[in-house]
C-alpha positions as CSV (number, residue, x, y, z in Angstrom):
1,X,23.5,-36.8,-37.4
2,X,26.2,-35.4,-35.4
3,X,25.5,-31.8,-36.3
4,X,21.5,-32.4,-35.1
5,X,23.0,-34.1,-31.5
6,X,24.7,-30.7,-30.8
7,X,21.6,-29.1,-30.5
8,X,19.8,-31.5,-28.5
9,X,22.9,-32.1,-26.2
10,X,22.8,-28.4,-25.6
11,X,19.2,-28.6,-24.7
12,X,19.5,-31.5,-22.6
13,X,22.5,-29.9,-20.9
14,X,21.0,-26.4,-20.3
15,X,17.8,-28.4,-18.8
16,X,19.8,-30.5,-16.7
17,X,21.6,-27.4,-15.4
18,X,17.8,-25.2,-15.0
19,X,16.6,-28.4,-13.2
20,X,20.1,-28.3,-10.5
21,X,20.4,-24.6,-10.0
22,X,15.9,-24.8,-8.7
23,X,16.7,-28.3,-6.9
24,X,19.5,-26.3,-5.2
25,X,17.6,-23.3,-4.2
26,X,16.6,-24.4,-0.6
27,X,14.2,-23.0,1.3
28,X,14.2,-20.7,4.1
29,X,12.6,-20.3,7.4
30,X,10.2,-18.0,6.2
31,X,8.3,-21.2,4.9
32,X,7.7,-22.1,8.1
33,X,7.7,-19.5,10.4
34,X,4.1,-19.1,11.7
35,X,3.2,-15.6,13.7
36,X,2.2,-16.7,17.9
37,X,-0.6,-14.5,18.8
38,X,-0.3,-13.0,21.9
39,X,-3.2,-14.2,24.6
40,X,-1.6,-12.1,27.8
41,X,-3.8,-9.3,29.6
42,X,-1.5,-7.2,27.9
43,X,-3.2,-8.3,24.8
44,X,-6.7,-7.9,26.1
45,X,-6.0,-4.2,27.1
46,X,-4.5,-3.4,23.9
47,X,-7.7,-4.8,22.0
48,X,-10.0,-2.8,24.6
49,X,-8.3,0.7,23.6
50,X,-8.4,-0.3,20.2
51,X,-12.0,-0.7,20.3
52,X,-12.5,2.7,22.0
53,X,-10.8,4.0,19.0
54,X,-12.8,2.0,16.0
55,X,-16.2,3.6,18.3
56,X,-15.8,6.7,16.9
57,X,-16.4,7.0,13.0
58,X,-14.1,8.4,11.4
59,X,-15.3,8.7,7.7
60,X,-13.9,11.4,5.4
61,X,-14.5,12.0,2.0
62,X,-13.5,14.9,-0.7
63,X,-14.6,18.8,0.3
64,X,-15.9,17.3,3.5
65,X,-16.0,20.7,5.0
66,X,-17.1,19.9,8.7
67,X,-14.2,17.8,10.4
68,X,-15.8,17.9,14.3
69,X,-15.6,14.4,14.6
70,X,-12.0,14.3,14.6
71,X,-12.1,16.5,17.5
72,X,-14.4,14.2,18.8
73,X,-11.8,11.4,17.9
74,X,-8.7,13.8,19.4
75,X,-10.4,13.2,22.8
76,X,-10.3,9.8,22.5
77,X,-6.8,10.1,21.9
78,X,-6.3,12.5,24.7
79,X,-8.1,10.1,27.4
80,X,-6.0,7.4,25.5
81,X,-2.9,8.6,26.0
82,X,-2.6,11.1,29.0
83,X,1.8,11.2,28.8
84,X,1.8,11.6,24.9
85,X,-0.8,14.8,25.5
86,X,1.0,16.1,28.6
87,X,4.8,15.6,27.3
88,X,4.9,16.4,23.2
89,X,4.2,19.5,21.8
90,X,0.8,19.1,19.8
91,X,0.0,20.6,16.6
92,X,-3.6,20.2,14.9
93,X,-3.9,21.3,10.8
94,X,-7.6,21.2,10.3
95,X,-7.9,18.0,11.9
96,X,-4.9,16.4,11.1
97,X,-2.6,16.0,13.9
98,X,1.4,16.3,14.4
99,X,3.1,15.7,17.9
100,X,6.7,16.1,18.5
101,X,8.6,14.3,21.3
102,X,11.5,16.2,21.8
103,X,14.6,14.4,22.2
104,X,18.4,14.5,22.8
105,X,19.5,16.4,19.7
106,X,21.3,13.6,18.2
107,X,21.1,12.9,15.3
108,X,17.9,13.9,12.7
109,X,14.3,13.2,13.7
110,X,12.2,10.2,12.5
111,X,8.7,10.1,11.7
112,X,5.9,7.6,13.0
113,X,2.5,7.8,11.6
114,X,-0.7,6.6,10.6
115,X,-4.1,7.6,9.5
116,X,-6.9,8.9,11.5
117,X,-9.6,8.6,8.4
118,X,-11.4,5.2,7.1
119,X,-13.6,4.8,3.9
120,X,-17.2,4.4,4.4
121,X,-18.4,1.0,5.1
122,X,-21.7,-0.1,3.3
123,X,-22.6,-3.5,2.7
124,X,-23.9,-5.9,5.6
125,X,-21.6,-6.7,8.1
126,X,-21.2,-9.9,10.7
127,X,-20.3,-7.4,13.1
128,X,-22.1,-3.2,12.9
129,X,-18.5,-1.7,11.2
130,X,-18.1,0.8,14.2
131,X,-19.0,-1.5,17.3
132,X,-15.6,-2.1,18.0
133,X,-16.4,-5.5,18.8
134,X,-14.1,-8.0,20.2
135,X,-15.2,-11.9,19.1
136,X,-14.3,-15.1,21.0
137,X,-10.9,-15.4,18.9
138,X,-9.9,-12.2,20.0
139,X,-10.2,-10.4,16.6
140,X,-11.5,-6.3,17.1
141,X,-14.1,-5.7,14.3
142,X,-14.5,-2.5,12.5
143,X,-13.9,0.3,9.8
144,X,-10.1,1.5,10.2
145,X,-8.7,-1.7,12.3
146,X,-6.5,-2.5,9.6
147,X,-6.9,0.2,7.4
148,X,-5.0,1.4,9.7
149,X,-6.2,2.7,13.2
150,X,-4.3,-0.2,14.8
151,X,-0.9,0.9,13.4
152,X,-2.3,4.1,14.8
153,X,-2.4,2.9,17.8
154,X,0.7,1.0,18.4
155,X,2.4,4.2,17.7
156,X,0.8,5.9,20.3
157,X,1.4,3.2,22.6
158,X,4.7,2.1,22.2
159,X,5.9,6.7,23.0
160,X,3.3,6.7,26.1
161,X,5.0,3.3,27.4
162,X,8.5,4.7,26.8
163,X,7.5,8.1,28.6
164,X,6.4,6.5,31.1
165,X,9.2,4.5,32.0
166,X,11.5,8.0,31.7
167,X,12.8,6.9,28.6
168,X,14.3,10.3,26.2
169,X,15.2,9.5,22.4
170,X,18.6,10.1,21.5
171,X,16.6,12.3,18.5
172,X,13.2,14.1,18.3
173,X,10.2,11.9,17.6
174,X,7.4,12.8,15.6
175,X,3.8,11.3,15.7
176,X,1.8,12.0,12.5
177,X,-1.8,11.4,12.0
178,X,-3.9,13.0,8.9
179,X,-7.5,12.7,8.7
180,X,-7.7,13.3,4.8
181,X,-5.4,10.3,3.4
182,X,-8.1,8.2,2.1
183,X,-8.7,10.5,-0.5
184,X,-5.1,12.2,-1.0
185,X,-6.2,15.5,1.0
186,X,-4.9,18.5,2.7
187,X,-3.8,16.9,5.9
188,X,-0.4,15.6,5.2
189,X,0.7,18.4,2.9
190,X,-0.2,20.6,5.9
191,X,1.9,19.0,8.2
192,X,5.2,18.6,5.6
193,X,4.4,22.3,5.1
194,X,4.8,22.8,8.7
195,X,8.0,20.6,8.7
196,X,9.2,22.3,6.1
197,X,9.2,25.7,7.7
198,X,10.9,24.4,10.7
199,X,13.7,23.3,8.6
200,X,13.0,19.7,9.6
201,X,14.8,16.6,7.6
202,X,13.9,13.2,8.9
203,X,16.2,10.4,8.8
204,X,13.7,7.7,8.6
205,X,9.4,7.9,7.7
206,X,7.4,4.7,8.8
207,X,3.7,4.7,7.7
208,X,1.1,2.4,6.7
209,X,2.4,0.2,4.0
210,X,3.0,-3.6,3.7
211,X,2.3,-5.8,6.6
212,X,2.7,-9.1,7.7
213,X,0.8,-12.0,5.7
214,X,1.2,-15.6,4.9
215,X,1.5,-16.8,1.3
216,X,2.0,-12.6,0.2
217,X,1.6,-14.4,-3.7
218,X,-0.1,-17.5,-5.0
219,X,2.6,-20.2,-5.0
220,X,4.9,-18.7,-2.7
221,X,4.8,-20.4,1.0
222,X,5.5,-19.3,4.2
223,X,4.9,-15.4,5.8
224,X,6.7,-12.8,4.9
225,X,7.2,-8.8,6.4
226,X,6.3,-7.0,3.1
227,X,7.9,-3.6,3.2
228,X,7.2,-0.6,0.3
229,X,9.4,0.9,-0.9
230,X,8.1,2.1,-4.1
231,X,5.0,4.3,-4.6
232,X,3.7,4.7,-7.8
233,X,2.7,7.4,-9.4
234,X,-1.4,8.4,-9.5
235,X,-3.7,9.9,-12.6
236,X,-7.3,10.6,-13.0
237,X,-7.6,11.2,-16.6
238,X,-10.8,11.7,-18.7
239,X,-11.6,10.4,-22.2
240,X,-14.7,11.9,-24.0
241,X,-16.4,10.6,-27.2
242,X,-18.6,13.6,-28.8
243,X,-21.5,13.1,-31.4
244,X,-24.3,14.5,-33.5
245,X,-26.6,12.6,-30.4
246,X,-30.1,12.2,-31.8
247,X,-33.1,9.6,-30.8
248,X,-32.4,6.5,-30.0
249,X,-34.8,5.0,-32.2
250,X,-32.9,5.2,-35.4
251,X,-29.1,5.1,-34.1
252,X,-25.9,5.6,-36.6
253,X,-22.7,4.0,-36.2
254,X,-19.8,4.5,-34.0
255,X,-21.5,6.7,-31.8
256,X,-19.7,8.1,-28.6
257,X,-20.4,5.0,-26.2
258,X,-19.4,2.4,-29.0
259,X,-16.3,4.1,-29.4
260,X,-15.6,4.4,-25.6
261,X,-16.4,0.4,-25.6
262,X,-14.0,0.1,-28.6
263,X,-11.1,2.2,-26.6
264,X,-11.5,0.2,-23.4
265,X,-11.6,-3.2,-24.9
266,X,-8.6,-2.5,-26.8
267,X,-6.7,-1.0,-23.9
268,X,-7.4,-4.4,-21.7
269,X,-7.0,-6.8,-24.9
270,X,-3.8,-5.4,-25.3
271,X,-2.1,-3.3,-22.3
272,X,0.1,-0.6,-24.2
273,X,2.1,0.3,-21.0
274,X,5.9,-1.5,-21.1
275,X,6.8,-4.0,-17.9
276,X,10.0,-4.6,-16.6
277,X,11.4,-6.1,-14.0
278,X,13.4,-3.4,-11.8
279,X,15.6,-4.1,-9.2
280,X,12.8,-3.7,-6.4
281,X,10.7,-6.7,-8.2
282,X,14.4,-8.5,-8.9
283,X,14.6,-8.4,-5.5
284,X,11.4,-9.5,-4.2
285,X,11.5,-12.5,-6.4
286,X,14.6,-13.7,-5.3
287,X,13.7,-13.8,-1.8
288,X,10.8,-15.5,-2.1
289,X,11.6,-17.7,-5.3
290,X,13.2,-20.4,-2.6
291,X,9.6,-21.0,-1.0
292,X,8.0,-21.1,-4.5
293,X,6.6,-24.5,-5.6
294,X,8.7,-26.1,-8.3
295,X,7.5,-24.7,-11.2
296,X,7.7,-21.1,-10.1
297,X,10.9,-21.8,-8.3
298,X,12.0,-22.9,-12.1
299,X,10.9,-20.0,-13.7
300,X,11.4,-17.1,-11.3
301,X,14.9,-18.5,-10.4
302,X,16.4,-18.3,-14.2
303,X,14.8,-14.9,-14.5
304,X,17.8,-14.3,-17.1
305,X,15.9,-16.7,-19.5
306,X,12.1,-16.7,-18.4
307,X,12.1,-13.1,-18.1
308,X,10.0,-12.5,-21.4
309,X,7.5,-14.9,-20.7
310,X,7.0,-13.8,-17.2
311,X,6.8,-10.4,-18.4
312,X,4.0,-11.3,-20.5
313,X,2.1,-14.1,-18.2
314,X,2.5,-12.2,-14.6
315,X,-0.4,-9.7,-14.8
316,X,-3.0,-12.5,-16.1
317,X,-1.8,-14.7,-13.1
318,X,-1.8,-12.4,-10.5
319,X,-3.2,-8.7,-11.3
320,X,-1.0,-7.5,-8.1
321,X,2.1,-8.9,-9.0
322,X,1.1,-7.5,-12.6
323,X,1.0,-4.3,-10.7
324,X,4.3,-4.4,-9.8
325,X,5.6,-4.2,-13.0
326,X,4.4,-1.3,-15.1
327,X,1.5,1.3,-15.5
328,X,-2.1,0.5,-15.2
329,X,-5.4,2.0,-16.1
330,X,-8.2,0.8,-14.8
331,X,-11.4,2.7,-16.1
332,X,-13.8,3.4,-12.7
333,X,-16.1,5.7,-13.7
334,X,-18.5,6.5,-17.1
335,X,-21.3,8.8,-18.0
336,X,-23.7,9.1,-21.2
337,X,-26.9,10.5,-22.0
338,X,-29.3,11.7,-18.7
339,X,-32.6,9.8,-21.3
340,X,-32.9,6.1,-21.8
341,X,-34.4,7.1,-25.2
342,X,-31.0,9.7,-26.1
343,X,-28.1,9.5,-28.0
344,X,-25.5,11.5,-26.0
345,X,-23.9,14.2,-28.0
346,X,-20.7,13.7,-25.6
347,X,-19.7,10.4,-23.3
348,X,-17.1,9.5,-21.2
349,X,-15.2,7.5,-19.0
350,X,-12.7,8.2,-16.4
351,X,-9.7,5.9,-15.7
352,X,-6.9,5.6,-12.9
353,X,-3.9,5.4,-14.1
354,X,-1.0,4.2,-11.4
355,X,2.3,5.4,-13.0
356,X,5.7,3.5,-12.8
357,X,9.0,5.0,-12.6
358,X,10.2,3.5,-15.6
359,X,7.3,4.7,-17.6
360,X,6.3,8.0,-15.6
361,X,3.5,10.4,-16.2
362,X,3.7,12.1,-19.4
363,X,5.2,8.5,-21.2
364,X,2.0,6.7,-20.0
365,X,-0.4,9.3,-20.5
366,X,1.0,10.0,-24.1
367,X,1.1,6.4,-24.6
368,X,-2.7,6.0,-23.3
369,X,-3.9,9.3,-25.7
370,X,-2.3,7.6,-28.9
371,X,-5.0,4.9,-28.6
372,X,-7.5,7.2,-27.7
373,X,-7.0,9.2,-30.5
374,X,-7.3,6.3,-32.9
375,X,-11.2,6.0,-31.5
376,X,-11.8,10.0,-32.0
377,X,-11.5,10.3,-28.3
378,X,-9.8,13.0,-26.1
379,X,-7.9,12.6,-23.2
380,X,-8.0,15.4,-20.2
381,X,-5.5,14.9,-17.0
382,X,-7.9,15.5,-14.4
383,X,-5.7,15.3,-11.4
384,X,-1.7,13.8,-11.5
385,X,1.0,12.9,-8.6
386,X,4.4,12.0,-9.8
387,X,5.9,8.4,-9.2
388,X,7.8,9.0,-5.3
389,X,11.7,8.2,-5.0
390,X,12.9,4.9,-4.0
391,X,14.2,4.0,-1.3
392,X,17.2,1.7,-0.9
393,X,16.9,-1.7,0.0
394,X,20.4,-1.7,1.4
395,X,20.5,1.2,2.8
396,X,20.9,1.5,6.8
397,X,17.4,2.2,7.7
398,X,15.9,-0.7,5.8
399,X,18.2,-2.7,7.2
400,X,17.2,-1.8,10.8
401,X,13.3,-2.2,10.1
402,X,14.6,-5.4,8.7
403,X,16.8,-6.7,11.9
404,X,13.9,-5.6,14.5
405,X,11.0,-7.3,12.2
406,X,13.4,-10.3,12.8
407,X,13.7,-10.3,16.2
408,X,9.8,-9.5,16.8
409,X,8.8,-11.9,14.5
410,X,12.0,-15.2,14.1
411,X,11.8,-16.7,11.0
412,X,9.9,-14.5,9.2
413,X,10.7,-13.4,5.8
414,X,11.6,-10.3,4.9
415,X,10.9,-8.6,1.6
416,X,10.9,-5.4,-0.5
417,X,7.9,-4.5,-3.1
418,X,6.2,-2.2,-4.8
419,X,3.4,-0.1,-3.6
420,X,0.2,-0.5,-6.1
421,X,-2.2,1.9,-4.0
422,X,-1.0,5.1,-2.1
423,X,-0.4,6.8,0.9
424,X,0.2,10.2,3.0
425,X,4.1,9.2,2.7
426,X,4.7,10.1,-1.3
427,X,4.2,14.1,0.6
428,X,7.0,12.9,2.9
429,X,9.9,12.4,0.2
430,X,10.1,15.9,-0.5
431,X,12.4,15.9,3.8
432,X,13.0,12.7,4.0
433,X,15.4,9.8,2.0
434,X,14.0,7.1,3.6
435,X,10.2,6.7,3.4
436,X,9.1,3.4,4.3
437,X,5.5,2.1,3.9
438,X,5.0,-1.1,6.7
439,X,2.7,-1.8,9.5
440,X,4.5,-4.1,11.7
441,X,1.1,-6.2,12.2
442,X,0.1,-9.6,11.5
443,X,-3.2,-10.2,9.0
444,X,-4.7,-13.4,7.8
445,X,-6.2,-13.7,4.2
446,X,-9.8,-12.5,5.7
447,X,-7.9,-9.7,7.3
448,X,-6.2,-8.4,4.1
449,X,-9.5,-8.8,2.1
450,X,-11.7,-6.7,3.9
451,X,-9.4,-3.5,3.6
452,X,-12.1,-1.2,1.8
453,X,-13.9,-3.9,1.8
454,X,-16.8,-5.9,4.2
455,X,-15.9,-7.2,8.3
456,X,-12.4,-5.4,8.4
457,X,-11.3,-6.7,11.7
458,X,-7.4,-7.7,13.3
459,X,-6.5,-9.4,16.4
460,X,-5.6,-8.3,19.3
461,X,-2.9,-10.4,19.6
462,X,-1.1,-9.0,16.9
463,X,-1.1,-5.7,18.8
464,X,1.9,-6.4,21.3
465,X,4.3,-7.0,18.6
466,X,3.4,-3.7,17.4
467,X,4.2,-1.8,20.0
468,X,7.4,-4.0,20.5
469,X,8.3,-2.7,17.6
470,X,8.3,1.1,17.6
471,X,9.2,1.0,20.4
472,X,12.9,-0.8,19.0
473,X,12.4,1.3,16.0
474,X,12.7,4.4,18.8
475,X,15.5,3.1,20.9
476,X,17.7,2.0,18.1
477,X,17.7,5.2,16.3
């Protein structure tokens, strides 16, 4: 009897000891913090220019050859932002734009930018997707307000405000805007070409990124500045099924479709890519684990014995924080026979793979071909981008993004993550250490759904902190 109370003791004890170390995890004043909106004229103004700027549609699409109405857009810009025009040396790469405020050569150079280019917007809208409309709450609606036209123009703002009060950086200043991002394009290889040329290293990159949101997973309370650094890698790869084809009337087995079906239910019933947690996810989790509900705050504060479990239950929970922690494939595209009435002779799909560091290109890609091979299926690499370095959480310019996030917004969390999507910044890493993906803008849960997606729209409110904040980013470097 004694030997079977050892056991139990043990359990008991190690429970007891799970259930003080959560208890004793208090929360912090990220749980709380709420983001003011800003109601002043200043406010109103900012909103009114923004609007100006979500007027003129800027869609842009692959081998989209004529690019006139970014020139169009440029003169918005221009009218915009008279001192930016008149005091930094303007460069223009097919469309994509690059201005340098020249400093006092101290130091290296830091980089500001955001996209000029949205994704179409179909569907039906509360509001047309390029009115530009401002609502009663203050909230500017249209294509590109948070994808990412207001980050846009808080840049632009914050170095016209600063010229004109005679302020000169203690270093050179860069503005960078591509109109090709949304579909990986030639603008913001350009422009580090350019950079490149010059001999130009930049200290620190800002671009479109993370931003700020409220309850960033499900579980975790209170807002939080959510700040990539981590960009996976990116894939296009083909798989194609071939056949003897034939009539449909009198089909055979396993032809190239079933097989594809076969391949892609196997790949989601059971994911073949390997999750971990790396320090960036460590770390993410253990700044938010203290505003977790109990449960969560249980599991995700012992991650030294939950860690297989979460491992395994993450990605069916929440498909982002999945994300996070390994490769995915996610198949977007298929053809088959042109005839209702035909067997096709060849099929495919086509899947995008996102490729983690851990498990880069080749690992994952080999991994995915195994499975497709089983099916008689080949695998073509249509298109590949390699997994971009990380940046270091404790490194010096983190840590000042992190203090003047602070003092824009008190109380508000602040947290490292991994990108899941992509942006003009992976072309930045091959001049700069220190590429850091956050728009220093608050968006509700509306706000953060309709990126790519129906009524994208931000307030106006949210547009003085912005501009508060490059502007800090400027004079503290």
């Amino acid at each position: 009897m004694i030997f079977l109370a050892i056991p139990v003791l043990a359990i008991l004890l190690l429970a007891v000891l799970l259930a003080v170390k959560t208890v004793m995890l208090q929360p912090t004043s990220a749980k709380t913090a709420k983001v003011v909106l800003d109601e002043s004229p200043r406010a109103e103004a900012y909103g009114e220019a923004l609007s100006r700027m979500v007027q003129q549609e800027t869609i842009s699409s692959r081998n989209q050859e004529d690019r006139s109405k970014f020139d169009v857009f440029h003169t918005v810009l221009a009218e915009l932002f008279p001192l930016v025009h008149a005091n930094c040396e303007k460069h223009v790469f097919n469309g994509s734009l690059l201005f340098k405020w020249q400093g006092k050569g101290e130091g290296e150079p830091i980089l500001l930018m955001s996209h000029q280019d949205v994704v179409e917007a179909n569907g039906t809208w509360e509001h047309a997707p390029f009115s530009g409309d401002i609502d009663e709450k203050g909230r500017v609606w249209g294509r590109g307000t948070v994808d990412t036209k207001a980050s846009l123009f808080c840049i632009f703002t914050a170095v016209e405000e600063l010229i004109a009060e005679g302020f000169v950086p203690n270093c050179d200043v860069y503005i960078a805007g591509s109109c090709t991002e949304e579909w990986s394009g030639d603008g913001a290889p350009a422009t580090v070409a350019y950079l490149e040329e010059q001999k130009v290293r930049l200290r620190l990159v800002l671009d479109e990124g993370g931003m700020i949101i409220e309850e960033p997973i499900a579980g975790v309370k209170g807002t939080y500045a959510m700040i990539g650094i981590v960009e996976k890698g990116y894939g296009d790869v083909k798989f194609t099924a071939r056949g003897k084809g034939g009539h449909a009337s009198a089909p055979g087995k396993n032809t190239p479709l079933v097989r594809l079906g076969k391949f892609m239910t196997d790949v989601e019933k059971h994911p073949p890519f390997e999750a971990q947690f790396t320090p960036v996810v460590a770390e993410m989790f253990r700044r938010i684990a203290p505003n977790m509900n109990f449960g969560m705050k249980l599991l995700f504060s012992n991650v030294w014995l939950f860690k297989p479990l979460l491992l395994k239950v993450m990605p069916s929970v929440s498909p982002a924080a999945g994300a996070m922690l390994k490769t995915t494939l996610a198949f977007t595209m298929a053809k088959g026979a042109d005839g209702a009435n035909v067997l096709p002779q060849e099929a495919s799909v086509v899947g995008n793979m996102r490729f983690i560091h851990h498990q880069p290109n080749k690992e994952s890609i080999d991994c995915i071909s195994k499975i497709a091979a089983k099916y008689d299926i080949e695998t073509e690499v249509l298109y590949q981008a390699y997994p971009c370095p990380i940046v270091d959480f404790k490194g010096k310019e983190f840590r000042m993004v992190e203090d003047i996030i602070h003092d824009i917004y008190p109380g508000v969390g602040t947290c490292p993550y991994v990108m899941t999507g992509g942006t003009d910044a992976k072309y930045y890493s091959k001049i700069s250490d220190n590429c850091i993906r956050f728009a220093p803008l608050y968006i509700d849960g509306q706000q953060y759904g309709s990126i790519h997606g129906l009524n994208e729209n931000i307030y106006q409110g949210t547009l003085p902190m912005g501009v508060d904040f490059y502007k800090a980013v400027i004079r503290n470097v």
